[in-house]
C-alpha positions as CSV (number, residue, x, y, z in Angstrom):
1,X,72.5,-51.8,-56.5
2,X,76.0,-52.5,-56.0
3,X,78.9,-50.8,-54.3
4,X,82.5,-51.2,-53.9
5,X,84.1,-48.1,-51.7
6,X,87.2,-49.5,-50.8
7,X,87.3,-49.8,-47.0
8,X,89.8,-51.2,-44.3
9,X,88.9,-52.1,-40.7
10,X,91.7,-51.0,-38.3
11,X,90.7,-53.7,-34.9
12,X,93.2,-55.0,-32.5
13,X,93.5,-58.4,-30.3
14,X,92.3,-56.4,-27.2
15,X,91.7,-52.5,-25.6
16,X,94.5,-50.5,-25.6
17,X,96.4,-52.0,-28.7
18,X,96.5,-48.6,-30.0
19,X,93.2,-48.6,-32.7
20,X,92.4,-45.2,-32.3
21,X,95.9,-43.7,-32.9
22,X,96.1,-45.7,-36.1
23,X,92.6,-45.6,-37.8
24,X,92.6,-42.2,-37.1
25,X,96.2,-41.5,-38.0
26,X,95.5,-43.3,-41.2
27,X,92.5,-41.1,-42.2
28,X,94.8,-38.1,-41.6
29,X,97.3,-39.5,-44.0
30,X,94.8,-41.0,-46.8
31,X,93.5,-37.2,-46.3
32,X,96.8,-35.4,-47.0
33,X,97.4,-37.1,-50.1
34,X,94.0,-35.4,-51.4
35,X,91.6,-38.2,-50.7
36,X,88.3,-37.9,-49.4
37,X,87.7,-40.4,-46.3
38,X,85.0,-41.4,-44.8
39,X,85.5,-42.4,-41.0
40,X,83.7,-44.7,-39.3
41,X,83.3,-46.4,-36.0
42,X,82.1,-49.8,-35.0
43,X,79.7,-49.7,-31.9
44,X,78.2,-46.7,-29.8
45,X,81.2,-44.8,-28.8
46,X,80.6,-41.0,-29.5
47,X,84.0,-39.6,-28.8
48,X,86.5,-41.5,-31.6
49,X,84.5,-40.2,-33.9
50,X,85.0,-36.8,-33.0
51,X,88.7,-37.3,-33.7
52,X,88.0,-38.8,-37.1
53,X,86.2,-36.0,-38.5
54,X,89.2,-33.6,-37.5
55,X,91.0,-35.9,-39.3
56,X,89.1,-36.5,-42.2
57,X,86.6,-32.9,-42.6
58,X,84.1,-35.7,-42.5
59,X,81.1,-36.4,-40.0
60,X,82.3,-39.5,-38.2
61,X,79.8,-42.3,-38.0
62,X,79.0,-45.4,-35.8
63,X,78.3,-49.1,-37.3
64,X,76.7,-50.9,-34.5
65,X,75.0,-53.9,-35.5
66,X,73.3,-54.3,-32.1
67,X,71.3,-50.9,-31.8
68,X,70.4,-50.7,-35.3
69,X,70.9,-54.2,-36.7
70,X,73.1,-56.0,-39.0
71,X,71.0,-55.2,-41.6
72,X,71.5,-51.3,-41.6
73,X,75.3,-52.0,-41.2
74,X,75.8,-51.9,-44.9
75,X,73.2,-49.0,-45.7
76,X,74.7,-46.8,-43.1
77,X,77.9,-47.0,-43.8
78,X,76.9,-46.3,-47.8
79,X,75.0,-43.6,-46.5
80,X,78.4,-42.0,-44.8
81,X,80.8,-42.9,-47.8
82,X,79.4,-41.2,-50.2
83,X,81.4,-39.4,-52.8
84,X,84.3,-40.8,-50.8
85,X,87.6,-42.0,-52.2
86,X,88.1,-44.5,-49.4
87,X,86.8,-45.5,-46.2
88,X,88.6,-46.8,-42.6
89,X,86.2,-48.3,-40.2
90,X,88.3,-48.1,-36.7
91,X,86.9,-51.4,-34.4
92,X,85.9,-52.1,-30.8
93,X,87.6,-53.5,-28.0
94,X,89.3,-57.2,-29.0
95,X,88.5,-58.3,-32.8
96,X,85.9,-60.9,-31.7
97,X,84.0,-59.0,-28.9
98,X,80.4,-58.5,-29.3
99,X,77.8,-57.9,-27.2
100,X,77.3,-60.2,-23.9
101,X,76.0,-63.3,-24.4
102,X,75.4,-62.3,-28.3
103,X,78.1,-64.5,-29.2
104,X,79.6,-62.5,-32.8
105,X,76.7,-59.4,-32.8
106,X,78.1,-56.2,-33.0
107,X,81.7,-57.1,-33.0
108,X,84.7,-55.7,-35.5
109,X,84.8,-58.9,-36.5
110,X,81.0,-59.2,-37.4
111,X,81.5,-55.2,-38.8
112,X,83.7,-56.6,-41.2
113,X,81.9,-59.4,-43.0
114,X,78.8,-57.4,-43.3
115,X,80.9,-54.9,-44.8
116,X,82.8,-57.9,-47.0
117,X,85.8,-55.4,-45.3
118,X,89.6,-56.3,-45.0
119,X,90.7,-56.2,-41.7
120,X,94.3,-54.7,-40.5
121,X,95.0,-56.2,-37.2
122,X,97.1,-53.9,-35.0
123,X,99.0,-56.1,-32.3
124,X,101.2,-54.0,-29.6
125,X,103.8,-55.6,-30.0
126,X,106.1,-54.0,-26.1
127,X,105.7,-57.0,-24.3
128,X,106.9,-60.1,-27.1
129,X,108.9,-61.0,-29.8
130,X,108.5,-64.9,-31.3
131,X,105.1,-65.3,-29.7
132,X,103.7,-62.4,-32.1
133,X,103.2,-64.9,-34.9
134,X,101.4,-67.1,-32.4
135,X,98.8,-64.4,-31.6
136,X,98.5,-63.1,-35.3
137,X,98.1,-67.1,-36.8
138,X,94.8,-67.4,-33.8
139,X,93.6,-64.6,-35.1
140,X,93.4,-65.2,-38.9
141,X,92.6,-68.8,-38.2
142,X,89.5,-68.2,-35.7
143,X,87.2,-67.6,-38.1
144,X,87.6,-68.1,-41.9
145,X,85.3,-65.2,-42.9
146,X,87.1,-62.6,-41.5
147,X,90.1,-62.0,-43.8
148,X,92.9,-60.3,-42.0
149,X,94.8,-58.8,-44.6
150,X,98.0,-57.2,-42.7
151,X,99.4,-56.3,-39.4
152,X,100.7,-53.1,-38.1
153,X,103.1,-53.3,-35.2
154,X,102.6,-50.8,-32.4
155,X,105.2,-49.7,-29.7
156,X,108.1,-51.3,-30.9
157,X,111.1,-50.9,-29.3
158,X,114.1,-50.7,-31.5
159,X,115.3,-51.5,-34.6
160,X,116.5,-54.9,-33.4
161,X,113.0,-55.7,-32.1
162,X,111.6,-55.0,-35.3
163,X,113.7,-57.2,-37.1
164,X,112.4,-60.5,-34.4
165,X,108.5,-59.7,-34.7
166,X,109.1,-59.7,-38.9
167,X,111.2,-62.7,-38.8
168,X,108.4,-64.3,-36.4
169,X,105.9,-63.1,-39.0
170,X,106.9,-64.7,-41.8
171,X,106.1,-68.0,-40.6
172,X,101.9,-66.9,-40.4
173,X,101.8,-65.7,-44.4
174,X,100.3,-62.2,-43.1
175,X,101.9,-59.0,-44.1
176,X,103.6,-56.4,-42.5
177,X,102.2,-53.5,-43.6
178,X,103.6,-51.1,-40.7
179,X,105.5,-50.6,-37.6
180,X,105.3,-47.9,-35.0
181,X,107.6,-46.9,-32.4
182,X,106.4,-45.9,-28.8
183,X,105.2,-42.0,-29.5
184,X,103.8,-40.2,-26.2
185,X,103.1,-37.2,-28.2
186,X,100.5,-38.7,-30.1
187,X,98.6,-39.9,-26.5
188,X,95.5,-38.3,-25.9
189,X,93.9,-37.4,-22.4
190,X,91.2,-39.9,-20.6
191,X,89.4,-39.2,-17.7
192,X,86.0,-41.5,-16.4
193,X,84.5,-42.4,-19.7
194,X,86.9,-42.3,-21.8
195,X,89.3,-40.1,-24.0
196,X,88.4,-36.2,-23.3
197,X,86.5,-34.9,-26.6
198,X,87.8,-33.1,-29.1
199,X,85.2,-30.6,-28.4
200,X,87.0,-29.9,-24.9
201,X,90.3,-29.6,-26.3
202,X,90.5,-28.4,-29.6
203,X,93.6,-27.4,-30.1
204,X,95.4,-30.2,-28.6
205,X,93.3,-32.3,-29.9
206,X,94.4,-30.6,-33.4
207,X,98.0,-31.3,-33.1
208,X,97.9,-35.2,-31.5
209,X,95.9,-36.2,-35.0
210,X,98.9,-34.4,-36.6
211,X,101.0,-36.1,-34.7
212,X,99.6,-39.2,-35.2
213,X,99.0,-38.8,-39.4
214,X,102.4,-37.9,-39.2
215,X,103.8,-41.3,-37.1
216,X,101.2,-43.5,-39.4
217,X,102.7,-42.2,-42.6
218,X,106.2,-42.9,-42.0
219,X,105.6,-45.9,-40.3
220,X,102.8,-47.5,-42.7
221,X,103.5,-48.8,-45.7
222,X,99.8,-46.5,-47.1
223,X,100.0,-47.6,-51.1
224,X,100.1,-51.3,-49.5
225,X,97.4,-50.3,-47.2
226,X,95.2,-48.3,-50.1
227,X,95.8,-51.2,-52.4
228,X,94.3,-53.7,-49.9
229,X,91.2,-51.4,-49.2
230,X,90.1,-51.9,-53.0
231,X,90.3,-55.5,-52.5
232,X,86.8,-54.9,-50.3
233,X,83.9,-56.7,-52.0
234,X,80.9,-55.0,-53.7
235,X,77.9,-54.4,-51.2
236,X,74.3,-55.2,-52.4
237,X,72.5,-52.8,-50.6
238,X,71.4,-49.6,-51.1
239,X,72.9,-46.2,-49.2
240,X,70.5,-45.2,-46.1
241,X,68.6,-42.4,-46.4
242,X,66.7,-40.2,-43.8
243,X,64.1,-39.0,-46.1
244,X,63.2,-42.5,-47.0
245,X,63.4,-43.7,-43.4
246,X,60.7,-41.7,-42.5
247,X,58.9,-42.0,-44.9
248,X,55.0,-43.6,-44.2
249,X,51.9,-44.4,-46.3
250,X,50.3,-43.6,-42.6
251,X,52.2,-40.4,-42.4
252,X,49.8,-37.4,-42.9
253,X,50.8,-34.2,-40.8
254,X,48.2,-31.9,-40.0
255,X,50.4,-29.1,-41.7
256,X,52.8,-30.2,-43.5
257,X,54.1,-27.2,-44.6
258,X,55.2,-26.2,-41.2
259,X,58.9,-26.5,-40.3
260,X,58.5,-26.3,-36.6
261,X,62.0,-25.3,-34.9
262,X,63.9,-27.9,-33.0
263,X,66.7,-26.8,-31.0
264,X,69.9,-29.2,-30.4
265,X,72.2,-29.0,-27.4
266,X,75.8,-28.9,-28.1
267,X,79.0,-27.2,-27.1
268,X,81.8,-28.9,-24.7
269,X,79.5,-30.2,-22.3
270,X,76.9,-32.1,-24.7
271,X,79.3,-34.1,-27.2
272,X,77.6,-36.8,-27.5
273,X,74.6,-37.4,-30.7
274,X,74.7,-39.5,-34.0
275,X,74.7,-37.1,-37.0
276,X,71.7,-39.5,-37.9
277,X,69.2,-38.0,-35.3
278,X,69.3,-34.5,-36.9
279,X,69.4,-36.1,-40.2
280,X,65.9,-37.6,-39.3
281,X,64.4,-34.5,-37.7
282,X,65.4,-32.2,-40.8
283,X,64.0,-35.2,-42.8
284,X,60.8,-35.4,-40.6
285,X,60.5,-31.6,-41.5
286,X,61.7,-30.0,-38.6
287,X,64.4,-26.9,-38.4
288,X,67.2,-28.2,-36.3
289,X,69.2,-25.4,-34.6
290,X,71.9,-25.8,-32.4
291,X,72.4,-24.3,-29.4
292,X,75.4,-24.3,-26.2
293,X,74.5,-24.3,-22.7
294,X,77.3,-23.6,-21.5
295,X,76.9,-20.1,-23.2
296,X,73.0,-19.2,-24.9
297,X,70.9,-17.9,-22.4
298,X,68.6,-18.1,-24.4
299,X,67.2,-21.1,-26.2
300,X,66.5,-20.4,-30.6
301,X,64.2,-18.1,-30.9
302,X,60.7,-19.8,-31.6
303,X,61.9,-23.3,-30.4
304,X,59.1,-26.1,-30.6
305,X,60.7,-29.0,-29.5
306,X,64.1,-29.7,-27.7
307,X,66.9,-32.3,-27.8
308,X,69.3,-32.6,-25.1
309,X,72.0,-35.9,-26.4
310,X,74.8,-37.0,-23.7
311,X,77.7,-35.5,-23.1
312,X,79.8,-34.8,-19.4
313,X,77.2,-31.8,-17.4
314,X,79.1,-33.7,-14.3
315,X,82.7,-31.5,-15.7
316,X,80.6,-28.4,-16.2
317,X,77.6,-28.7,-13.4
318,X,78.9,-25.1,-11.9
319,X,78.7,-23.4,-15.2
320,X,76.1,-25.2,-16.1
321,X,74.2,-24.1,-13.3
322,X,75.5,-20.2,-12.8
323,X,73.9,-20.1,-16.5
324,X,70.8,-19.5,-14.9
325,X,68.5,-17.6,-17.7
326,X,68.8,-20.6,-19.8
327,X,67.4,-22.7,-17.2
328,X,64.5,-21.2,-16.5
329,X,64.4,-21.4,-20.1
330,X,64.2,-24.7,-20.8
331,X,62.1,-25.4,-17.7
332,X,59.4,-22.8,-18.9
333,X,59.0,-24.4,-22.2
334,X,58.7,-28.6,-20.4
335,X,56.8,-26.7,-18.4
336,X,54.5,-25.6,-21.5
337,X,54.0,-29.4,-23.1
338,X,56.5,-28.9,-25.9
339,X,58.4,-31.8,-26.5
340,X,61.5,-32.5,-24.8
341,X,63.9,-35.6,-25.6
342,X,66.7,-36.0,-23.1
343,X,69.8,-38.7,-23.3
344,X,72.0,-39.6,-20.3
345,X,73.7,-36.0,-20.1
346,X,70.3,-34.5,-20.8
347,X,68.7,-36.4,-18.1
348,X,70.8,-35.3,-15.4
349,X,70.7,-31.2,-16.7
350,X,66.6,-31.7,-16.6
351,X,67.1,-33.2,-12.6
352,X,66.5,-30.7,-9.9
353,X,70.3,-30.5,-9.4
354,X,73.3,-32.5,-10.2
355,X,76.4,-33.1,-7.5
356,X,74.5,-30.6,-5.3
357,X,74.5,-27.3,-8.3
358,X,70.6,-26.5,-9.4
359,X,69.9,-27.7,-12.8
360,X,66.6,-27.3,-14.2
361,X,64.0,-28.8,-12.3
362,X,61.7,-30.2,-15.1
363,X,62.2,-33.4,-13.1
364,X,61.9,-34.2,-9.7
365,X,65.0,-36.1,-9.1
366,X,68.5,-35.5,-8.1
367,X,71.7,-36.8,-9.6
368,X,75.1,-37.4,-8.2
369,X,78.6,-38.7,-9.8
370,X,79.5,-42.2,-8.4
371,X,82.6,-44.6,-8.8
372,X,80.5,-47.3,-10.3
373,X,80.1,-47.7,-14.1
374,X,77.3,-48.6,-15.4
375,X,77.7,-49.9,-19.0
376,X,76.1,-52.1,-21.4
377,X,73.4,-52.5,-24.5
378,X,69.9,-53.0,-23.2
379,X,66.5,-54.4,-25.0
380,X,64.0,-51.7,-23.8
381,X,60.3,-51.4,-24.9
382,X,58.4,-48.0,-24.2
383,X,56.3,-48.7,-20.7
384,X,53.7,-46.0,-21.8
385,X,52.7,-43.0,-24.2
386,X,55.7,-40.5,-24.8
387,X,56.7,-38.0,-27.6
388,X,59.4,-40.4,-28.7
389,X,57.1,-43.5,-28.8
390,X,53.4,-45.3,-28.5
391,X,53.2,-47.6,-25.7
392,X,55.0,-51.4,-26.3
393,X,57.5,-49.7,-29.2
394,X,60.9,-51.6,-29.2
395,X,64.2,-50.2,-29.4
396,X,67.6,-51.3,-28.2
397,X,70.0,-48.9,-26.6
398,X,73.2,-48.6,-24.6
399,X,74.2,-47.5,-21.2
400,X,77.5,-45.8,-20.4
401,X,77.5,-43.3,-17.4
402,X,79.2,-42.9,-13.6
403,X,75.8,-40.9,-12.1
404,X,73.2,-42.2,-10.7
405,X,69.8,-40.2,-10.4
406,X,67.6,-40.7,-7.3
407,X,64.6,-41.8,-7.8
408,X,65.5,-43.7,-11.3
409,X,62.4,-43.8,-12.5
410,X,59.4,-41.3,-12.7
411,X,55.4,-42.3,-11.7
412,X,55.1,-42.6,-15.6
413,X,58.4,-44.6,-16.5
414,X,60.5,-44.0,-20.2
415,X,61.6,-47.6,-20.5
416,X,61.4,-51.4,-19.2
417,X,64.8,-52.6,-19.5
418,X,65.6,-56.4,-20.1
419,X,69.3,-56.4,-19.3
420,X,70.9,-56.9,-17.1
421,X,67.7,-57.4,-14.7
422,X,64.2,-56.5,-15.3
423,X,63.8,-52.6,-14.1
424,X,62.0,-49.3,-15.5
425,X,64.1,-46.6,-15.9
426,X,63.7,-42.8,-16.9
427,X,60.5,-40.0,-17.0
428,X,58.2,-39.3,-18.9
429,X,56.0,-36.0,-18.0
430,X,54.0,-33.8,-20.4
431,X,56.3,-34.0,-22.9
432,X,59.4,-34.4,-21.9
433,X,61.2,-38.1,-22.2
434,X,64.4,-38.4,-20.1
435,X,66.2,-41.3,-19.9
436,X,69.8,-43.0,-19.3
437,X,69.5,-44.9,-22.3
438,X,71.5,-43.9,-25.9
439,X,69.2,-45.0,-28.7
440,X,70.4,-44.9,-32.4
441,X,67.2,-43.5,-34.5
442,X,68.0,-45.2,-37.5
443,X,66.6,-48.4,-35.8
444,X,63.4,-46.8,-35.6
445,X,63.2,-43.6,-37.6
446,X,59.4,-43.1,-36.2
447,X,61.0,-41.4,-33.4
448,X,61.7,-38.4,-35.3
449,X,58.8,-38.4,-37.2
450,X,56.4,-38.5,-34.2
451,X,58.7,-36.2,-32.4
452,X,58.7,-33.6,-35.5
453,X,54.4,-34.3,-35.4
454,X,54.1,-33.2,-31.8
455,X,56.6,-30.3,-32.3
456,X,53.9,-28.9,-34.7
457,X,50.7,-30.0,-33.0
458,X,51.8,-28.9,-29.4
């Protein structure tokens, strides 16, 4: 099977070149002319994507060759284009950064030639004039395989600046196919982690994508930039898909026509989850329903099994905590064996409190905010037994929080971590999992299926 969706990747020399205002105002634009976009993100960031699918009306989805492989790269991002007109794939950090040590893995660059992708380099172009085509020629000449098929120039200054950087240009062979001026209505808020979700600020968030479709589409040249998106080569492989994934010839439920109910956390303060994990669970035969902390006090009614993703409980610990009928709630039911999977945000809201507020006290550990970050992929393999995975199962993960949680590991361990040192990390208790590490299913869609199993056996 062969596919040719056309596709851009929008990456950048470095951080802060101004990718995410230009992917995403480019989805908005290709969207307003009528055309159904698929957005996309290289690595394990959670909150661009929410900004793509306001843009785009589309689930926004990662490509990260490190936690699922270079080999699902392709399959996933099939699985998210389909029936689309066009794709944009926005990058991470510099064009050549991959994972420590990993040389190319997981970089835009690597991205890009699994996806036989063009790549639009955008260069901010405040600081220099002449020396642009110096930076732009290192970058298509690093590596031959990558084919760099415009610029855009972001934060120009003026008219007469504009005119340097395309004379400069000229010299490297590599189109111009847009130039943006300095707009501070299109910035959007950061804070510790990152930009603030769109989740958390939905109508600002709302009118900075319109502000940015609108600053991309008189600044972009888009027919140029569509044209070079069908110039994307055909992929060999065939879309992802959940059902498929978990799929086993060993896979007999004991009642398969169960469709035990699996509740979700979501709402402003848990923002983080691929749209893969519930694809999995409904695939694995579970009902997924989602739920808000901030508000139920109640969990679903008839909930078998619970999934708590990442998120910021540190920005909403007091309310959090004052909603104290849903915390006995979800206590009450780790309390009764049922399953319980819990990521980074839902490690700390199972702790017995968080920056001093009571959380839920399913585990006997405490967690605090801290200046440090603590970021980074990580090669884990399950220490023992859990309702995630059998003892010795592999998975790679990813790290990105400013809490630490005291003690960091239960008497029965989620995780032995190779990276950066050799450490166990997380609980497991009953059924409950809890652990700092983000996980990406797809890489090993057993999870959901033995989850789903124990939600009906429990």
């Amino acid at each position: 099977m062969s596919s040719s969706v056309p596709r851009l990747v929008v990456a950048a020399p470095s951080s802060g070149s101004g990718k995410t205002t230009v992917a995403t105002g480019l989805m908005a634009a290709f969207a307003a002319r009528g055309l159904a976009v698929s957005p996309h993100k290289v690595g394990p960031d959670y909150i661009d994507p929410g900004y793509h699918a306001l843009a785009t009306g589309r689930v926004g989805r990662n490509l990260d060759a490190y936690l699922c492989g270079p080999e699902l790269v392709g399959p996933l991002f099939l699985h998210g284009a389909r029936g689309c007109d066009l794709a944009v794939v926005e990058g991470v950090m510099g064009l050549y950064d991959g994972a420590a040590g990993e040389g190319e893995l997981a970089s835009t660059a690597h991205v890009a030639k699994l996806l036989r992708a063009p790549v639009v380099l955008v260069v901010d172009a405040s600081s220099q004039s002449r020396s642009v085509a110096a930076l732009v020629h290192g970058f298509v000449s690093w590596d031959p395989e990558v084919r760099v098929g415009g610029v855009i120039l972001n934060k120009v200054a003026s008219d007469r600046h504009e005119v340097m950087l395309r004379e400069a240009l000229e010299q490297t062979g590599v189109p111009v196919l847009g130039v943006l001026r300095r707009a501070p209505q299109v910035d959007t808020p950061s804070r510790h982690l990152g930009l603030v979700p769109v989740a958390e600020r939905r109508a600002e968030a709302v009118a900075a994508v319109a502000a940015m479709a609108a600053q991309v589409s008189d600044g972009c040249d888009l027919d140029a930039l569509a044209g070079l998106a069908r110039t994307a080569g055909a992929l060999s492989c065939a879309a992802w898909d959940a059902a498929e994934a978990v799929s086993s010839p060993a896979h007999h439920p004991t009642r398969s026509d169960e469709k035990p109910r699996v509740a979700v956390a979501g709402g402003e303060a848990f923002t983080f989850s691929y749209a893969e994990h519930t694809e999995l669970l409904a695939a694995a035969g579970a009902e997924v329903v989602p739920f808000d902390p901030l508000r139920d006090e109640e969990l679903p009614e008839g909930t078998r099994g619970l999934v708590i993703g990442g998120g910021f409980p540190e920005v909403y610990a007091a309310e959090l905590s004052a909603n104290e009928p849903l915390r006995k709630a979800v206590a009450h039911l780790a309390e009764s064996g049922a399953p319980v999977a819990a990521e980074c945000a839902g490690l700390l809201y199972l702790c017995r409190e968080l920056d001093g507020q009571p959380m839920c006290g399913v585990l006997d550990a405490e967690a605090r905010m801290t200046g440090r970050l603590t970021l980074g992929y990580r090669d884990a393999v399950a220490v023992g037994e859990s309702v995630l995975a059998a003892a010795g199962t592999r998975m790679r993960g990813h790290e990105f929080h400013r809490t630490v949680v005291e003690p960091g590991a239960g008497a029965e361990p989620a995780w032995g971590l190779k990276t950066p040192r050799r450490r166990v990390e997380g609980f497991v208790r009953r059924g409950v999992h809890a652990s700092y590490l983000h996980t990406h299913w797809a890489a090993q869609p057993g999870v959901a299926r033995r989850f789903v199993e124990r939600c009906r056996t429990s």
